[in-house]
C-alpha positions in Angstrom: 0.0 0.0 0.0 3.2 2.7 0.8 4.6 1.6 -2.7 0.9 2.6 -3.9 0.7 5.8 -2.4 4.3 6.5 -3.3 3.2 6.1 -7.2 0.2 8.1 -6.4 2.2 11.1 -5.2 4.9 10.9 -8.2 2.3 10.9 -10.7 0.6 13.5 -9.7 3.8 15.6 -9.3 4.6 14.4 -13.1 0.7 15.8 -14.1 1.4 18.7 -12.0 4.3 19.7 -14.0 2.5 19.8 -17.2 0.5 22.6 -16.2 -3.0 20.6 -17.5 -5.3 21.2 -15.2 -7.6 18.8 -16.7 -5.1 16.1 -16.4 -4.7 16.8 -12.6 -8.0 17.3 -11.9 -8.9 13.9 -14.0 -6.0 12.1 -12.0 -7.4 13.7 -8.5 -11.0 12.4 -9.0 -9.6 8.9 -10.2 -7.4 8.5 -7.3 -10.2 9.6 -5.0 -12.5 7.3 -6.3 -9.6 4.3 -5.8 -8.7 5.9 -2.6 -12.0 5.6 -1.9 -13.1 2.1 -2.5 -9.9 0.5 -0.9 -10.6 2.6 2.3 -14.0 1.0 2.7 
């Protein structure tokens, strides 16, 4: 689960770099919606 979360944070430092706010805000909801499901 770290190694998860570790990939979670580099990828969204890689979208966040672009500068698309569509692709970070697409990546956000995603991850929420994972983050969400393997919390419950």
């Amino acid at each position: 689960m770290y190694d998860y979360i570790k990939k979670v944070e580099l990828a969204h430092s890689v979208f966040h770099g672009t500068g698309n706010y569509f692709r970070e805000t697409f990546f956000n909801s995603v991850a929420g919606i994972f983050f969400c499901l393997s919390y419950f």
